[in-house]
C-alpha positions in Angstrom: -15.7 22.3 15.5 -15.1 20.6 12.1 -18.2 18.3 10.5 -18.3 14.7 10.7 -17.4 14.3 7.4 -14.9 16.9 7.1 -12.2 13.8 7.8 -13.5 11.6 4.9 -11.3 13.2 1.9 -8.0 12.2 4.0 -9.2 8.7 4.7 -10.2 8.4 1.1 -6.3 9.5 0.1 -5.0 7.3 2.3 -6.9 4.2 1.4 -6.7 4.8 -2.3 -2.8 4.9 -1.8 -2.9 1.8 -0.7 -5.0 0.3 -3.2 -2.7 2.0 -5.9 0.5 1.4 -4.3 0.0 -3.0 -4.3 -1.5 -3.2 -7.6 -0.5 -6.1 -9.2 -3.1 -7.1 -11.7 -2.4 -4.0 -14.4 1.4 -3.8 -14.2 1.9 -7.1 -14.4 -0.8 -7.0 -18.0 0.8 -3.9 -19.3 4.5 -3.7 -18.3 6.6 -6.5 -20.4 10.1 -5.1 -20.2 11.5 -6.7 -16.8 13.7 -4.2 -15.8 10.6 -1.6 -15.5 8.6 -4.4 -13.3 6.9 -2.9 -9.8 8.0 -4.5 -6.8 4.9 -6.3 -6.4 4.8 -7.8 -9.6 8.6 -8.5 -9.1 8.0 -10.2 -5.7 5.7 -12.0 -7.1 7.3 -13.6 -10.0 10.4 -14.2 -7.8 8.2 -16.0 -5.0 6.9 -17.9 -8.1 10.2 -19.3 -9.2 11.6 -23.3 -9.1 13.5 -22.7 -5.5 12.2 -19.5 -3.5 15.3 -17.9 -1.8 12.4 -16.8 1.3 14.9 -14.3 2.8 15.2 -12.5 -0.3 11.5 -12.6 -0.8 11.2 -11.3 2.7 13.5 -8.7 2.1 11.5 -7.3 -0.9 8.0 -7.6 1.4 9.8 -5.3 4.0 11.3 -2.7 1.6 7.4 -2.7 0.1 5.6 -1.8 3.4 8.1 1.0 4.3 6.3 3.6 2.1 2.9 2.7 3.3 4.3 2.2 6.9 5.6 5.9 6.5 1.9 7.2 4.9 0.4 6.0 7.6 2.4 7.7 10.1 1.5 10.7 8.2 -1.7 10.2 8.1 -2.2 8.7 11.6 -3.2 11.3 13.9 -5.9 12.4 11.8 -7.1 9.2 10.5 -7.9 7.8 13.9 -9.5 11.0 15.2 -11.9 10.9 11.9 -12.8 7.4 12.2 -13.7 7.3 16.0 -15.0 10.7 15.5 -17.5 8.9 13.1 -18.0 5.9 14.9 -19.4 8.1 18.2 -22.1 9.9 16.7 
């Protein structure tokens, strides 16, 4: 039987990748060439524009939750079993 907290490090990962993977405020401050843009930043600049084309701004929003869509399968079986495995005792 593993401890409580034996679960926290992959919760921590997988939270931390998130936070890492739709930061917007330090790419968009640091990066100036627009070719080397993140997607966030680049979503957001082309939601920003004079007429928003909302299906390719859609398009971008899907093709930026697939990697955390597929971390989060990774992580799933796990991450529930630690949480609730918390959350009972």
């Amino acid at each position: 039987m593993r401890p409580p907290g034996a679960g926290v490090p992959r919760i921590y990962t997988f939270i931390t990748f998130i936070a890492a993977w739709n930061d917007y405020i330090l790419p968009l401050v640091m990066l100036v060439d627009p070719s080397r843009l993140t997607l966030q930043v680049a979503l957001a600049q082309l939601y920003a524009g004079h007429s928003t084309d909302y299906s390719m701004v859609m398009a971008g929003v899907l093709l930026s939750v697939i990697p955390l869509v597929l971390v989060f399968t990774f992580f799933a079986r796990g991450f529930i079993a630690d949480a609730t495995k918390g959350a009972l005792r």
